[in-house]
N, C-alpha and C positions, 0 to 999 in steps of 0.2 A: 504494500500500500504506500500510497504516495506521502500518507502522513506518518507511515515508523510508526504504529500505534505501542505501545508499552502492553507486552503481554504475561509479564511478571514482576513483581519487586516482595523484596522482604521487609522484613516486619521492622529494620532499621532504618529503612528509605519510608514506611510509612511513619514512620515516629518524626522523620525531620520535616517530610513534607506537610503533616499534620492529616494525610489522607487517611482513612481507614483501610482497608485490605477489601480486597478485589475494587474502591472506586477509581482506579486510576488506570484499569482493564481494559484496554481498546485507546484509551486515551492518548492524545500526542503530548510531549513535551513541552510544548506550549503553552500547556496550562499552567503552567508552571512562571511563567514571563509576569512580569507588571511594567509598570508604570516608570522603571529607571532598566529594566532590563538591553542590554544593550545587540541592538538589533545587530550588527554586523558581527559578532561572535555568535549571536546565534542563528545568522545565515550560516556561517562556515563549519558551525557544529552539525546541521541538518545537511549540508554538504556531503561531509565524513558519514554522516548517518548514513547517506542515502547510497553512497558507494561505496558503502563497507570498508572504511578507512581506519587503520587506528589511531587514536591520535587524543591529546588531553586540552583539557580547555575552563579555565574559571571563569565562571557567570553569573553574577547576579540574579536569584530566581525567588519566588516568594510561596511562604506554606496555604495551606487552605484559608487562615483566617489573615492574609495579608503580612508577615511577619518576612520580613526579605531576609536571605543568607546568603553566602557566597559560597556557591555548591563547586569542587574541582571533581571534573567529570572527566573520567578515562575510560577510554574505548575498546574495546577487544572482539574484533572479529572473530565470530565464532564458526569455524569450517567444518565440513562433514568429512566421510573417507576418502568421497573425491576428491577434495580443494573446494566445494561451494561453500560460500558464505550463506547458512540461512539465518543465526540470529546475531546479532550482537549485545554483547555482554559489557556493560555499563558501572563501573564503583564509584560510587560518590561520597566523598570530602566534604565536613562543615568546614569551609577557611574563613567564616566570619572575621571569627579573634584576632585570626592572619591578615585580615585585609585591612581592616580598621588599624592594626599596628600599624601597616606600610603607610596609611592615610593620614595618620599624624603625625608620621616621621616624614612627611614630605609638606606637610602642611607647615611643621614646623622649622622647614628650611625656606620654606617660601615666606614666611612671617618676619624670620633673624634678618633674611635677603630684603627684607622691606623696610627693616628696622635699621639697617646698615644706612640704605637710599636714602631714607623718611623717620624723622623720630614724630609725625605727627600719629598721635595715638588714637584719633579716631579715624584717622584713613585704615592703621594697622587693622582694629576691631572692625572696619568693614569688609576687610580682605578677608578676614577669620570666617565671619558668618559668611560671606558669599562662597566658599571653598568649601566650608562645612554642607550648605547647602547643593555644592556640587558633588561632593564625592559619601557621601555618608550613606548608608545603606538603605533608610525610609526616606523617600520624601517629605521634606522636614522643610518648616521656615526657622530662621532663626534668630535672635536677636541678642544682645549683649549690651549688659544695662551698667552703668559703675555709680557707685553710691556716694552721693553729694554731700556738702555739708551739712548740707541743712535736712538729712538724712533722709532726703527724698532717692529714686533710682531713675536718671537721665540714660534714654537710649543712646549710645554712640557707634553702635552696629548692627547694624538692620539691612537683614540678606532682602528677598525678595517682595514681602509683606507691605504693603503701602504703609506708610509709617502713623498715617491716621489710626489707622487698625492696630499696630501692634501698641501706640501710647495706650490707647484704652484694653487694651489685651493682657498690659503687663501683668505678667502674676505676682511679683513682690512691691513692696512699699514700706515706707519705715516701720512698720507694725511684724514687718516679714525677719526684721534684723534681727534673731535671736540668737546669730552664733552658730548656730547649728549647721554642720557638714552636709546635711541629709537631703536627698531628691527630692522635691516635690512635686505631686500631681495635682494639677487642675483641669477642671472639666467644663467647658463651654457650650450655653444654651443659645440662642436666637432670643427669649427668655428674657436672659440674664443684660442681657443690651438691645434696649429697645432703641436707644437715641443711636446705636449704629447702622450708618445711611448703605453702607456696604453690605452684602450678605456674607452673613456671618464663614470665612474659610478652613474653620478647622473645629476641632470637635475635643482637644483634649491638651495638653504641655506637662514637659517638663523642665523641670529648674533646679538649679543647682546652683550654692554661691561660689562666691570666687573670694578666695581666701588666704591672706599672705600673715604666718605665723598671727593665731588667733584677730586677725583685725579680716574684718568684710570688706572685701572691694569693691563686692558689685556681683552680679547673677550672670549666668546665661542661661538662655530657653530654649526648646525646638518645640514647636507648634508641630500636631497629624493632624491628618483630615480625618483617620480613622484610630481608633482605643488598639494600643498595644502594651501586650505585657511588657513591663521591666523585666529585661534579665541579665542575670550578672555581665555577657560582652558589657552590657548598655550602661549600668555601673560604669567600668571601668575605662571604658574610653569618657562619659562624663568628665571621672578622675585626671583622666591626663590632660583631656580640654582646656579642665579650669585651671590647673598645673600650667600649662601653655600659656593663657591668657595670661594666670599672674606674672609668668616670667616675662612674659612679654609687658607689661605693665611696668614692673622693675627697671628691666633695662630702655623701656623707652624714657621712662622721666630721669636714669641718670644719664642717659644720649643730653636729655634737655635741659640738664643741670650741668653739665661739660660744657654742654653750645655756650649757656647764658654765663658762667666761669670762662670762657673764651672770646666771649662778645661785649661783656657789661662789663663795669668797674664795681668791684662786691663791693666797695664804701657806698657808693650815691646808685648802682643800677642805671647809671646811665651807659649810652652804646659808649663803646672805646674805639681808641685811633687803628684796631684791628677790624670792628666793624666797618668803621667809615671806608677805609682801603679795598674793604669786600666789596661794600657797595658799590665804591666809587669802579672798581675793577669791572661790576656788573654792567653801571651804567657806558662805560667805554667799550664794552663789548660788544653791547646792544646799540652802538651808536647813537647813544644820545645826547642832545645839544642844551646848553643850559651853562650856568657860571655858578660857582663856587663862590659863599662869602665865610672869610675866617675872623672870628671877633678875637681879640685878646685881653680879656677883664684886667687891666693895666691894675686895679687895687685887690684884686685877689691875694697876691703874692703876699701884701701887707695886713690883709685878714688872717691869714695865715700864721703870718709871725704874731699877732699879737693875740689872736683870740685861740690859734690853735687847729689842726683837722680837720677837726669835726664841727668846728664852726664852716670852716672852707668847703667842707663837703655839702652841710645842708645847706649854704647859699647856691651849691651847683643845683641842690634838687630844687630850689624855687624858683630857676630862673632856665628851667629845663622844658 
């Protein structure tokens, strides 16, 4: 048959796929596919299929109740006493755990390589959710919230979600700040936001804070459209997430406390004659026209002597 229909599997292929025994009987592997499955592996897999090829292949494929995994599928022609191939013989691999590692280890070299380019921190947090959103196993929105002073939680990455939607979506708020490590699930009615002009895109979240030795940083979330179990994968890439974000956090504001130590004068915070030469470098580059005025506070020098520093410095900061 043109579709390879599956005329056997055991009781470990029905446990991953969530199918019971004999419903997957005549069925093609297709059923098997959602909504991030990627079509070009699995043309080339039904390829191999179809011409009795051996050959392995990781795929993206999802159980009965929508729960995606990353199945590694190896092929084995199976021949009779002649040389014909009538069935093939199929072992399949959860590489979930497997892939998810590889996805944050690339993730997090595309984040260092941004923090290198860019120490702005919410360009960073937008790169995270948009990435997150591309390679992560559910289709997931996501957002990453950092916690203000005034212990409110301000979006500064927001993957695909219109941002109307996710301010009023957010799951935490200073009432959320308990310290606590722990996921949380929230569940979303149509209901529950009636003054929301959008219909409503997802149906559940989780959250997790972001946490650098006991102090709160800030949450990230991933919004489903569909209710899935937590399970320990989903834990622990959480874990390393927010792992990532805080380190990413760390080292961007010391990138911006280096820049501001190599641009400003720590007495007064004004730019220094390092800045101006950047700038000034900038603007000769980009060929731009304009004239230079340089003042010289001719009684500074003597503020100095007689009042001292830090009299000399806060006359720079009022006349800055």
């Amino acid at each position: 048959s043109d579709q390879l229909p599956i005329v056997y599997y055991n009781k470990a292929f029905a446990q991953l796929s969530g199918y019971a025994d004999q419903q997957l009987i005549g069925q093609s592997l297709t059923i098997l596919s959602g909504d991030k499955t990627d079509s070009e592996i699995e043309t080339e897999l039904f390829h191999h299929l179809k011409h009795k090829i051996a050959n392995d292949f990781t795929i993206l494929q999802y159980t009965k109740d929508f729960n995606a995994f990353w199945n590694h599928l190896t092929l084995h022609p199976m021949q009779d006493e002649e040389g014909n191939v009538q069935f093939i013989f199929m072992t399949c691999e959860d590489q979930t755990d497997l892939m998810l590692n590889k996805m944050l280890a690339k993730l997090e070299r595309e984040v260092y390589a941004e923090l290198e380019f860019d120490d702005d921190l919410q360009h960073v947090l937008q790169v995270i959710s948009e990435q997150i959103e591309k390679y992560y196993v559910r289709e997931a929105f996501c957002t990453i919230q950092l916690l203000q002073q005034d212990q409110t939680y301000k979006i500064f990455g927001n993957g695909s979600m219109p941002v109307s939607i996710s301010e009023q979506l957010c799951p935490y708020d200073s009432s959320s700040n308990t310290g606590t490590n722990a996921i949380s699930i929230k569940t979303y009615t149509p209901n529950d936001y009636p003054c929301l002009k959008e219909k409503l895109p997802v149906k559940v979240s989780w959250t997790k804070p972001i946490i650098n030795q006991y102090q709160t940083l800030g949450s990230v979330s991933l919004y489903f459209k569909h209710v899935f179990d937590l399970k320990q994968s989903d834990i622990e890439f959480f874990n390393r997430l927010t792992q990532l974000i805080s380190l990413s956090l760390k080292y961007g504001k010391q990138k911006q406390q280096l820049k501001k130590l190599a641009y400003y004068d720590i007495s007064t915070n004004i730019p220094n004659a390092h800045y101006f030469n950047n700038v000034l470098d900038g603007w000769i580059e980009d060929e731009k026209e304009g004239f230079i005025s340089i003042i010289q506070p001719a009684e500074y020098s003597h503020i100095v002597d007689l009042y001292g520093r830090a009299a000399g410095d806060e006359l720079l900061k009022q006349n800055e």
